[in-house]
C-alpha positions in Angstrom: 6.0 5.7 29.1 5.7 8.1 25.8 2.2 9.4 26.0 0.1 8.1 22.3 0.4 10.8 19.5 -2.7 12.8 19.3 -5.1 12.6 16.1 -7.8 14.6 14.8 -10.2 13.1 13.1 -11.3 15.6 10.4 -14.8 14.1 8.8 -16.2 15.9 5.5 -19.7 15.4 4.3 -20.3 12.9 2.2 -22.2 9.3 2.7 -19.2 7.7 3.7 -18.6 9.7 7.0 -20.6 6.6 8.3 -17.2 4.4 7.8 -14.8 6.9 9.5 -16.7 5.6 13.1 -14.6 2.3 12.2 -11.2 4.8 11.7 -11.9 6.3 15.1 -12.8 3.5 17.5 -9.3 1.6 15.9 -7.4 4.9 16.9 -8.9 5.0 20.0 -8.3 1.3 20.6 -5.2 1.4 19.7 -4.8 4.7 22.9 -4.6 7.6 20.8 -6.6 10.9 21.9 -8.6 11.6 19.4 -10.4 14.9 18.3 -13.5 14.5 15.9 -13.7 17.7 13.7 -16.8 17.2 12.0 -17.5 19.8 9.1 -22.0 20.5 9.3 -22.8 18.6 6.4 -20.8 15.4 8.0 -22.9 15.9 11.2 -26.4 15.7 9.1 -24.7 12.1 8.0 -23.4 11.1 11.8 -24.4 12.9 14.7 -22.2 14.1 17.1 -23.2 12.1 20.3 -21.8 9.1 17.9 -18.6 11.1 17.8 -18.3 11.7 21.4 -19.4 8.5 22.7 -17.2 6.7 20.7 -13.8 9.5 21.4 -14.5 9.7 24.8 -13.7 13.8 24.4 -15.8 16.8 23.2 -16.9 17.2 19.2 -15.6 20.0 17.8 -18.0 21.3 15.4 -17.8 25.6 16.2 -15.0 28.0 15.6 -17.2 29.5 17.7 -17.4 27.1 20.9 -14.7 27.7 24.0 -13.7 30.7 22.2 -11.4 31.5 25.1 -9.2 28.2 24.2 -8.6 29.4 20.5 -9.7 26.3 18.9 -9.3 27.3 15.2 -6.0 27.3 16.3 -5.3 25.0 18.9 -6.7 22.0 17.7 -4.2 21.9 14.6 -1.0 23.4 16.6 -1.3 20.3 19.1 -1.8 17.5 16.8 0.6 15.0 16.2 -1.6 13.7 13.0 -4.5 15.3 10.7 -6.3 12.9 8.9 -9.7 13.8 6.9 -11.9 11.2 6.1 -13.9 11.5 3.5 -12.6 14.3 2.4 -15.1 15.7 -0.4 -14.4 17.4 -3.5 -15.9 20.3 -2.1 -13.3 19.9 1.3 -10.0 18.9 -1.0 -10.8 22.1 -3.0 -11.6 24.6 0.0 -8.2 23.2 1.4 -6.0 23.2 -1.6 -7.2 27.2 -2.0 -6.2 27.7 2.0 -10.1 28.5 2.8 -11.0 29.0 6.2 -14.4 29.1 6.7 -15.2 26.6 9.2 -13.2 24.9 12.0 -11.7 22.1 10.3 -10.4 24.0 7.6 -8.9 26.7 10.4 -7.5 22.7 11.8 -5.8 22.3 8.7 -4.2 25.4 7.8 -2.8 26.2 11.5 -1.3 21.8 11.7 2.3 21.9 11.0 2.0 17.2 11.5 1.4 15.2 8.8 -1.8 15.7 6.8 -3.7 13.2 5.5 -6.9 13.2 3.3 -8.7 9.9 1.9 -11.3 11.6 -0.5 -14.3 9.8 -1.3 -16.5 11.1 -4.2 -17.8 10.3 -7.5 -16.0 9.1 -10.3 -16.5 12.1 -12.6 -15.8 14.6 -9.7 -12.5 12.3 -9.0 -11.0 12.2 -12.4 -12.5 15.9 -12.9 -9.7 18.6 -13.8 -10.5 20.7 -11.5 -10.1 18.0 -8.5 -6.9 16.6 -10.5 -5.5 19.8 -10.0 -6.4 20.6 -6.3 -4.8 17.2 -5.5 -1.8 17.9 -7.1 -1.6 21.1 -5.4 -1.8 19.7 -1.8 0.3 16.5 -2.6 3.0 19.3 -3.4 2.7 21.3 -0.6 3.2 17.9 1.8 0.0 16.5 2.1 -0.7 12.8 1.8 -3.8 12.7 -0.1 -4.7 9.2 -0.4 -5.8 7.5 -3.8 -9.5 6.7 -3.3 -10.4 2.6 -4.1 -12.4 1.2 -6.3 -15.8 -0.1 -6.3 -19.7 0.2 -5.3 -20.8 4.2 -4.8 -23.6 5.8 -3.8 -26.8 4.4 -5.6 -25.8 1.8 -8.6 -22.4 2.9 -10.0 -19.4 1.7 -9.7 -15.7 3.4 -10.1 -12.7 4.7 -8.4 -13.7 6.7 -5.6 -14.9 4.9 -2.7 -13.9 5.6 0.1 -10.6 3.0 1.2 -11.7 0.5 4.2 -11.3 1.9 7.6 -8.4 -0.4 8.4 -6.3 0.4 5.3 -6.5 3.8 6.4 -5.5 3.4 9.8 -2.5 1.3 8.8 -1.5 3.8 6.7 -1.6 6.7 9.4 0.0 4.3 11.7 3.0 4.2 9.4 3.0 7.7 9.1 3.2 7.9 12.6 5.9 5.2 13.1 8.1 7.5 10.9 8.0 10.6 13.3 6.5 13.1 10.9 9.5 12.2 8.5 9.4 13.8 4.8 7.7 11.9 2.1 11.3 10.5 0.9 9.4 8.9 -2.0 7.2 12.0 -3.3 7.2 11.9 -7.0 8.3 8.3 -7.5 6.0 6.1 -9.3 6.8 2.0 -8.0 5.5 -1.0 -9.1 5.6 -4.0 -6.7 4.5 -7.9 -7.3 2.9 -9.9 -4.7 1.5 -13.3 -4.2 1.9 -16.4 -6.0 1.3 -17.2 -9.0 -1.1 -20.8 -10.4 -1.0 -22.5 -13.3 -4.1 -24.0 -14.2 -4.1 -28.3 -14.5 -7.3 -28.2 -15.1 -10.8 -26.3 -14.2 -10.3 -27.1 -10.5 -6.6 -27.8 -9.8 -3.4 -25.8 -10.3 0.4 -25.6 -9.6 0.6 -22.7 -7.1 3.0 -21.9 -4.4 2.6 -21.0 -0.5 3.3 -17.0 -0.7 0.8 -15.1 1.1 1.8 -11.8 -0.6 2.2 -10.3 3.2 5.6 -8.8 2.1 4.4 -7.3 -1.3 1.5 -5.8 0.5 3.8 -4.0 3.0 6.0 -2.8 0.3 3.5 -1.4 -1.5 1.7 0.4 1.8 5.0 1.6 3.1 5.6 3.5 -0.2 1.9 4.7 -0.2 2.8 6.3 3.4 6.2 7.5 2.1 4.5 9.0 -1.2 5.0 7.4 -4.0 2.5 6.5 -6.2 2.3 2.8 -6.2 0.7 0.4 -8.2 0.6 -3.0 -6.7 0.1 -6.2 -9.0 -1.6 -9.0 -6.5 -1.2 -12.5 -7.7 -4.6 -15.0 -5.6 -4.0 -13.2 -2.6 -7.0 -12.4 0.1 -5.6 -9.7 1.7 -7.3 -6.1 1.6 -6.2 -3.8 -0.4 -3.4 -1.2 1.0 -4.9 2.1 1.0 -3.7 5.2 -1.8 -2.3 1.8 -3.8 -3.9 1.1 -7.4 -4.3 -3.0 -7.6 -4.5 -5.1 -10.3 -5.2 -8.2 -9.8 -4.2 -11.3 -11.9 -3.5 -15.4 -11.4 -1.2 -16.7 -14.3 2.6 -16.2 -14.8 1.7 -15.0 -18.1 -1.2 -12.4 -16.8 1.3 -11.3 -14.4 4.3 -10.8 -16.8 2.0 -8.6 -19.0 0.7 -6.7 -16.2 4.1 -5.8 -14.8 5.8 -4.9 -18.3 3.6 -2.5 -19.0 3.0 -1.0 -15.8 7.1 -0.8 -15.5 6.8 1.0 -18.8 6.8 4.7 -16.9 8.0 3.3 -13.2 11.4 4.6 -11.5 11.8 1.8 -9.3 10.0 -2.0 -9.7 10.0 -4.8 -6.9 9.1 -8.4 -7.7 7.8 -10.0 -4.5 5.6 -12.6 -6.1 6.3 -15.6 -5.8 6.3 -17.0 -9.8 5.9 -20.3 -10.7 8.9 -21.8 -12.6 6.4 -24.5 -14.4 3.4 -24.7 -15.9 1.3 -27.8 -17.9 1.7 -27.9 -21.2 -1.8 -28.4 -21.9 -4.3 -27.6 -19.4 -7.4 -29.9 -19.5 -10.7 -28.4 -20.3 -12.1 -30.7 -17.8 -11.3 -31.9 -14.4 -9.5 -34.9 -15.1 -10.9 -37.8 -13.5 -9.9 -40.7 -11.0 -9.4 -43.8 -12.4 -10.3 -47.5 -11.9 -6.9 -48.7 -12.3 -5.4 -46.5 -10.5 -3.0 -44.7 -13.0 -2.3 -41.3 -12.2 -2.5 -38.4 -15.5 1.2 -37.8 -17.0 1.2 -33.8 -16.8 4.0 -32.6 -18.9 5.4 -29.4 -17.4 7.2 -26.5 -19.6 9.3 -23.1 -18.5 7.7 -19.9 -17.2 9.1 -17.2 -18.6 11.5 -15.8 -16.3 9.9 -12.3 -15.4 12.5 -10.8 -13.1 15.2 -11.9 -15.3 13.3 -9.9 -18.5 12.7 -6.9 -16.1 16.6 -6.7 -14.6 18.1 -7.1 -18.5 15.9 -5.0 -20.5 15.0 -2.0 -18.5 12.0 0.1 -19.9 13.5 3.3 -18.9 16.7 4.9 -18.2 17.6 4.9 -14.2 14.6 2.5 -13.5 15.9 0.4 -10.6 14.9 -3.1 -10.0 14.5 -5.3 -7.2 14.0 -8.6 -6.8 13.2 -12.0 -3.9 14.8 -15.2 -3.9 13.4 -17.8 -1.7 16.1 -19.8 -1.1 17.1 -23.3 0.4 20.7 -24.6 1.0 22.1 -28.2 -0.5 25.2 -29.6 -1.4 25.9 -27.2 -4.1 26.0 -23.9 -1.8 24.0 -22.2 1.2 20.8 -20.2 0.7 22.9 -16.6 1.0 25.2 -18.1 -2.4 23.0 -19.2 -3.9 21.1 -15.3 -3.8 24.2 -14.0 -5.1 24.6 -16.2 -7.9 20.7 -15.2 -8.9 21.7 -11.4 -8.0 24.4 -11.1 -11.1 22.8 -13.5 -13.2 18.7 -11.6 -13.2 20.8 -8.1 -13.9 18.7 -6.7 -10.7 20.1 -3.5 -8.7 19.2 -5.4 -5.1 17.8 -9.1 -4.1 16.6 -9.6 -0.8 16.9 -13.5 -0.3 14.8 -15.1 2.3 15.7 -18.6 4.0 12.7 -21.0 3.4 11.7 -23.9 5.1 9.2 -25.3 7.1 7.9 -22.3 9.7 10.3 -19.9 7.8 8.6 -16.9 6.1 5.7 -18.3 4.2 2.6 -16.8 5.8 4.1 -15.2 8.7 3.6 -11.7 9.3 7.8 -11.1 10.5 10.5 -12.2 8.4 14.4 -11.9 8.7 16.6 -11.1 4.6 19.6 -10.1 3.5 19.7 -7.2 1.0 22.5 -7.8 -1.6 23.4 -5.3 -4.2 24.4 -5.1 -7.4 27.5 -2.6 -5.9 28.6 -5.6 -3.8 27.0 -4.3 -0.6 25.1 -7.0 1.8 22.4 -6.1 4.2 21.4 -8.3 7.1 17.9 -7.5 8.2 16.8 -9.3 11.0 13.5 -11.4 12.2 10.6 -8.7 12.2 7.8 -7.1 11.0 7.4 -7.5 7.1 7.1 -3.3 7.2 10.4 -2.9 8.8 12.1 -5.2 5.5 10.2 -2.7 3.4 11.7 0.0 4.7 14.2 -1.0 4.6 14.4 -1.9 1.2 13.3 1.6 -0.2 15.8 3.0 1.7 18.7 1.0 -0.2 16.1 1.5 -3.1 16.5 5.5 -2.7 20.3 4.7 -2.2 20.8 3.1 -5.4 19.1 5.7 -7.5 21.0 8.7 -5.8 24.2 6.9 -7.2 22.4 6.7 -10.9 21.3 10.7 -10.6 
């Protein structure tokens, strides 16, 4: 049995060191060995018989405690994963400059793993040049440096930099683990994914909706995130949390997603439409819920087309080399199987892949495995079978990175 990868838990000092006790119990729950590296301001936030109690190991605080063991240097030569959380402006600055002035930043300069640091910091210090810049800096020398969420801060405000929840994170370092230390394949790529399902609106309180759980779109969006790309996911009603170092937008319409994903595709290299869009909508909402009547008679709701936003995206790409992927939910009947009918969609939406899922009752919706085929525009075919929704994703930005190698 393959003894679990060891962590250390790097913990900078800022108010949200409280949440990184929920990062390390789910590493430790999950078997890791897991070293807490507190910096001293985190320990004034959390003291370290938390840390310890909730390890199981020693805190290390002191480049100066167990001198003879070489900690500075140790700790970071046998980790299998660095991850800093929060990391402060005042931590992703000290790093990016190769400071080494206490013992986690020693950790960090002497780890040859995978780095990762989810800051957590004020709005103005986030979007401040000088933190823009140190990001940039340790995103190109290999680190993952997560993009903080947004939402409630310190005191009253609000804004990106908060601090992304505990279990996004560890999903996200669990991914980077599954992957063996592999490169960042999709460094400098910019994505835009779809996920959900769309409703159109019969009235105030009823809609024409579909039964995607955007579980796919979510783990194509937090599978790029831990391959480094810069992703921007567009949720359609979905009540999942939000895939940490991803940028979400949230919308409910077909229309308020078309407009959302045109003009984030504006600038992307590569887009995926996972949603799930409704082909109809009514005509003419009502502006009140319609009401049951005495005789029975049931409303006459006239239904018009959707614009067809994969379709719009595949034909009239926004910029040169942008590659395009889209889902077909598909059924057999007497016209053709589920798989012809994906290739008929796949030349006639213009799209460089379509991953075509079987549907039915018990197949895909809402589960959290799924089994696709992968066709391409080049006439390749795919076959991915029944499993995690994360394995699919990779799966797809692998024949995603494929398909824009031949474009270079």
């Amino acid at each position: 049995m393959m003894p679990s990868p060891a962590v250390v838990l790097g913990v900078g000092g800022g108010i949200a060191a409280y949440k990184a006790c929920e990062l390390l119990r789910r590493f430790t729950e999950s078997g890791h060995a897991v070293t807490v590296v507190p910096t001293a301001a985190a320990l004034r936030f959390v003291g370290e018989p938390t840390w310890a109690a909730l390890s199981g190991r020693p805190v290390a605080t002191e480049v100066w405690d167990r001198v003879h063991e070489v900690p500075h240097v140790r700790i970071g030569q046998h980790a299998d994963l660095v991850v800093v959380a929060p990391a402060t402006a005042d931590l992703l600055a000290r790093a990016a400059h190769g400071l080494a002035d206490d013992l986690l930043t020693n950790t960090l300069l002497t780890a040859r793993c995978p780095v990762v640091l989810a800051p957590a910091m004020h709005t103005e210090m986030w979007e401040h040049p000088a933190t823009r810049e140190n990001v940039a800096t340790l995103r190109r020398r290999g680190a993952y440096v997560i993009e903080p969420a947004v939402g409630r801060l310190t005191g009253v405000d609000t804004g990106k930099g908060r601090l992304p929840e505990p279990a996004a994170i560890f999903e996200y370092c669990r991914a980077l683990l599954a992957r063996g230390g592999a490169e960042p394949d999709l460094a400098g790529l910019y994505v835009v994914v779809s996920a959900g399902g769309t409703r159109e609106p019969i009235d105030p309180v009823r809609f024409i909706g579909n039964r995607s759980s955007g579980k796919q779109g979510y783990a194509l969006a937090a599978t790029a995130a831990a391959r480094g790309a810069r992703v921007t996911l567009i949720a359609a009603n979905t009540s999942l949390p939000d895939p940490a170092g991803v940028d979400v937008m949230r919308v409910s319409t077909t229309a308020q997603l078309r407009d959302a994903v045109l003009e984030a595709a504006r600038t992307a290299d590569a887009v995926v439409m996972a949603a799930a869009v409704a082909d109809f909508r009514p005509a003419e909402p009502a502006v009140a819920k319609i009401k049951k009547t005495d005789d029975a008679s049931a409303p006459d709701i006239k239904l018009v087309q959707n614009p067809h936003v994969l379709r719009e995206l595949g034909h009239s790409r926004a910029r040169r080399g942008q590659t395009v992927v889209g889902f077909a939910a598909e059924t057999g009947d007497a016209h053709g199987t589920w798989l012809e009918h994906g290739r008929a969609k796949l030349a006639k939406y213009g799209v460089d892949l379509l991953v075509v899922n079987e549907v039915g009752e018990n197949l895909t919706f809402g589960a959290d495995h799924s089994a696709a085929v992968v066709i391409g525009a080049d006439g390749s075919q795919e076959q991915v079978p029944d499993g995690p929704k994360e394995r699919l994703a990779d799966v797809i930005w692998d024949r995603v990175l494929k398909a824009r190698s031949r474009t270079d």
